[in-house]
C-alpha positions in Angstrom: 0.0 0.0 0.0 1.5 3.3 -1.1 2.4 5.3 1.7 0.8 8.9 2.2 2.9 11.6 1.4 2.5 14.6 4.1 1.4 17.7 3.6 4.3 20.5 4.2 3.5 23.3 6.4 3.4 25.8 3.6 0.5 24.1 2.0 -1.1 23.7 5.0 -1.6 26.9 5.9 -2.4 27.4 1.9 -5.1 25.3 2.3 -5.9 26.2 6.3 -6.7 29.9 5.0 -9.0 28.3 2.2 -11.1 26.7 4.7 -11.5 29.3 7.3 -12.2 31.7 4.1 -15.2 29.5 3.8 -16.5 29.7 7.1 -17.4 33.4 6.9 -19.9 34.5 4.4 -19.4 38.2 5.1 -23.0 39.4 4.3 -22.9 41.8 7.3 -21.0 44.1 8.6 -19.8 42.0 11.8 -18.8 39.3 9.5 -16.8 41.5 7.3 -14.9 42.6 10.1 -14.4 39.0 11.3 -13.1 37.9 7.7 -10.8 41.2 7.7 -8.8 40.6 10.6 -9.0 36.5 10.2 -8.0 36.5 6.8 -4.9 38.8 7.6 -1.1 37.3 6.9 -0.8 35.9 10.2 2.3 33.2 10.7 -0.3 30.6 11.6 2.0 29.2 14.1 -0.8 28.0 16.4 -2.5 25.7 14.0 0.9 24.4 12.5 1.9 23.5 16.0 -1.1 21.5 15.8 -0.4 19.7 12.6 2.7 19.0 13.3 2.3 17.4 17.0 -0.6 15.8 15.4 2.1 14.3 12.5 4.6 13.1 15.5 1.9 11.3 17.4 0.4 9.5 14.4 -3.0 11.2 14.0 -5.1 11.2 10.8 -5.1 14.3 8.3 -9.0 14.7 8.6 -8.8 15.1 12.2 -6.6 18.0 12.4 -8.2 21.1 10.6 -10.7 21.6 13.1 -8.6 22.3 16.1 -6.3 24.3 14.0 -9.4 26.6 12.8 -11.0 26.7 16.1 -7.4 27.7 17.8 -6.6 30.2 15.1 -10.5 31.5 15.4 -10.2 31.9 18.9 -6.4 33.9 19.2 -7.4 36.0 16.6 -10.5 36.8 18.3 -8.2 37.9 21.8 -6.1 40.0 19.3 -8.7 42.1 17.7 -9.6 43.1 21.9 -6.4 43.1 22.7 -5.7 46.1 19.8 -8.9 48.1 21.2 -8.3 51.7 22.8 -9.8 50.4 26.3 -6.8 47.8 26.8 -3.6 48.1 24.6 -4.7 50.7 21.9 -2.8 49.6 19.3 -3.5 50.8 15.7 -1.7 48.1 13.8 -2.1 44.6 13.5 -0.5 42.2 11.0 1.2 44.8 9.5 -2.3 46.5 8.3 -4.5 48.6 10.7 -6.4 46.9 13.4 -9.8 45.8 13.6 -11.2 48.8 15.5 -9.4 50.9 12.5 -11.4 49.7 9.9 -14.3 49.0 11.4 -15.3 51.1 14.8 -14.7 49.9 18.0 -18.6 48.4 18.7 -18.3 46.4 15.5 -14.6 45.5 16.5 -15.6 44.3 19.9 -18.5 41.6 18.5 -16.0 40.6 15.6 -14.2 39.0 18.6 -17.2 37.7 20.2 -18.1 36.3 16.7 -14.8 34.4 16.2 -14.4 33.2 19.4 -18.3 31.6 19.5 -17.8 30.1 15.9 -14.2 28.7 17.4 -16.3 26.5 19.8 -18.7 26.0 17.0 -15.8 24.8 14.6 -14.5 22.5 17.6 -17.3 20.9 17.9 -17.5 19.6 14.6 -14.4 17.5 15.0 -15.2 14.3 12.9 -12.9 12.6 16.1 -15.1 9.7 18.9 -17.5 11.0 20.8 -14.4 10.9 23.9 -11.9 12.7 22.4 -14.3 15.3 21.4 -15.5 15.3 24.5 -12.3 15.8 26.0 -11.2 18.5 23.2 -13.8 20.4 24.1 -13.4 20.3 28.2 -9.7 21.5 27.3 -10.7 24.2 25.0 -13.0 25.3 27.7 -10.7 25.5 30.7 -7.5 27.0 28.0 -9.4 29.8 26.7 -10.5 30.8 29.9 -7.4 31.3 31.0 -6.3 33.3 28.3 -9.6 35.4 29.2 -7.8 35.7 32.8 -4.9 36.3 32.2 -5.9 39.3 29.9 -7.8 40.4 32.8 -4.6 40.2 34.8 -3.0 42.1 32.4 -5.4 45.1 32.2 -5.1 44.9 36.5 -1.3 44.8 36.4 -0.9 47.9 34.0 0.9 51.1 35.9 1.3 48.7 38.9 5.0 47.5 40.1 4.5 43.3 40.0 6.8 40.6 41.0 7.7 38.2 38.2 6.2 35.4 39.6 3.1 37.6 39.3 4.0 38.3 35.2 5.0 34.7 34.6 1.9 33.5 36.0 -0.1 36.1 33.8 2.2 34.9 30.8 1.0 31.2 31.7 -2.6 32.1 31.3 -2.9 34.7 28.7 -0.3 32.9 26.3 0.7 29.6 27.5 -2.5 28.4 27.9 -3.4 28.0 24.0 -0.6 26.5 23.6 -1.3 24.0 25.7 -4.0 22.8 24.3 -1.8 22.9 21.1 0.5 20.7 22.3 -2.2 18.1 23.9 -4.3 17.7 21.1 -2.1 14.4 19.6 -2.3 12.9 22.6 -6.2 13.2 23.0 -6.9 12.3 19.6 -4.1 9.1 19.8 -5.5 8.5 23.1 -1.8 8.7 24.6 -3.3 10.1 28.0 -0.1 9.2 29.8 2.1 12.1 27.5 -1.0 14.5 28.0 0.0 16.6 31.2 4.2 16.6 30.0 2.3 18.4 26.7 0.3 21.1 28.7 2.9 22.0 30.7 5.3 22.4 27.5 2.7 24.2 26.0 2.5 26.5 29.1 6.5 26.8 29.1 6.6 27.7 25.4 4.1 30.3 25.9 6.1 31.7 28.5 9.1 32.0 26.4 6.8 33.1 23.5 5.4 35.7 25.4 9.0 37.2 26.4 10.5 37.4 22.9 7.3 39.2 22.3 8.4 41.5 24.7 11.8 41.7 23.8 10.3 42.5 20.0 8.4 45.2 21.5 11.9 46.7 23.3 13.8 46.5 20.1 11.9 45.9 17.1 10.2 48.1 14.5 6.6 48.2 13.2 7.0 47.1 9.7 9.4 44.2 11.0 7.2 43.2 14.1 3.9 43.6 12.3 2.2 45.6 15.2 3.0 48.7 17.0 6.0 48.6 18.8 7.0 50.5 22.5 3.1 50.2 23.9 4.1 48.1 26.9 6.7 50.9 27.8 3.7 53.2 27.2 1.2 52.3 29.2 3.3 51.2 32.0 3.0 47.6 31.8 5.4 45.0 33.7 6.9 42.8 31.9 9.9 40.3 32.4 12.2 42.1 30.2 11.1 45.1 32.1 11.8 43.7 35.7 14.6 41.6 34.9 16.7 43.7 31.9 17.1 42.8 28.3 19.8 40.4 28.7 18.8 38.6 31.9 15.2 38.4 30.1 16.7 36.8 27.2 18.7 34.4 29.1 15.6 33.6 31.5 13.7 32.8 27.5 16.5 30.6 26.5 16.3 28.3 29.6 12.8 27.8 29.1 13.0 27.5 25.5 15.5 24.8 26.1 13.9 22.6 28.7 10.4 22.9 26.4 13.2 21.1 23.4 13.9 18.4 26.1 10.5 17.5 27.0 9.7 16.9 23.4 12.8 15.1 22.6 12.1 13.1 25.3 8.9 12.5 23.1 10.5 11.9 20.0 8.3 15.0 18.3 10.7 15.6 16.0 9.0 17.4 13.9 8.2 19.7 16.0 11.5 20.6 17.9 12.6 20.8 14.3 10.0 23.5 13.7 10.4 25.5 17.2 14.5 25.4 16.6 13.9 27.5 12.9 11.1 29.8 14.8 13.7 30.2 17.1 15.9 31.4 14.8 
């Protein structure tokens, strides 16, 4: 029997954008504004993640694009209320103006409630077991709530002096925790429960370090480079690691955790996937 060839990530996310394209018919206003900041030239490194844990661990093609819509629905969704005036008023968002730009901050705010109920929608049509759906979903539930909490924690935090245990634990929720459900979705769909806590808490590590070379971007990087506006955490006071600890003691803290997130997927054999988060490293 001839062997499947896989798909590589470029024509993934090729045909990843053709599918969400389709899930949007943009007849109102709120949809258009949905489409506009979905349909942006975003790296797509969420869903990829997915496809290529999903790869490692064995799972079928068919399986996959669900999870990697409904992730993608839902972070774009926290970045178009991220951008708004109210919480980090930033007027650029995949190097085009944001959301609230175009479109008014009222339509803005239910383009983001729009993506982020059709992400639970586009979960639930997973053609996976009744179990593993069941258990997609519970994750999916608990992960984006945390990103909703640790948003919160971030509007609290702003103008206020924090520890860094504070900041890590807000990095945890607000960015590690859709990455862990990322990195768990092979072993729910494979049924390899025994990896599926080592995954979260890879995922949650990676966000952590994901999170401080976005801070570190937003020290030294440039709009056009960076594809959003650059110098707001600076701006409206917020703490930050690289902002506590120092440029260089940030980016040392990063490359630790980067480095134990390599080992616990090595330890995996997710090849494919240490090979992918050594050239985003890069």
């Amino acid at each position: 029997m001839k062997r499947e060839k896989k798909m590589n990530n470029e024509g993934f996310v090729k045909k990843l954008n053709e599918k969400m394209t389709r899930l949007i018919n943009k007849s109102t206003m709120v949809e258009q504004a949905m489409a506009y900041s979905l349909l942006s030239a975003g790296k797509r490194i969420r869903p990829v993640l997915i496809k290529l844990i999903c790869e490692d661990m064995g799972v079928q093609e068919d399986l996959i694009w669900n999870p990697a819509m409904a992730v993608e629905l839902f972070h774009t969704a926290s970045l178009i209320h991220d951008d708004l005036p109210q919480i980090d008023d930033s007027p650029l968002r995949r190097g085009r103006p944001s959301c609230h730009v175009v479109f008014g901050n009222d339509m803005a705010i239910l383009a983001g409630d729009g993506l982020m109920l059709m992400a639970f929608c586009v979960l639930n049509q997973t053609p996976a077991d009744p179990v593993s759906k069941s258990m997609l979903f519970d994750l999916f539930s608990k992960s984006t709530y945390d990103v909703l909490i640790g948003e919160a924690m971030d509007v609290e935090f702003t103008g206020k002096e924090k520890n860094i245990n504070d900041v890590i634990e807000m990095y945890r929720k607000k960015t590690g925790a859709l990455f862990s459900f990322c990195f768990a979705i092979g072993a729910i769909l494979m049924k390899k429960l025994e990896y599926l806590e080592k995954l979260i808490n890879a995922g949650s590590t990676f966000g952590v370090w994901f999170q401080i070379v976005d801070d570190l971007k937003d020290v030294s990087g440039k709009d056009e480079n960076v594809g959003k506006t650059t110098g707001r955490d600076k701006a409206l006071g917020k703490p930050t690691v690289v902002n506590i600890m120092g440029i260089q003691e940030a980016k040392n803290f990063a490359d630790n955790l980067y480095e134990s997130v390599i080992v616990q997927l090595k330890s995996l054999s997710l090849n494919k996937v240490v090979d992918f988060l050594c050239a985003l490293r890069e």
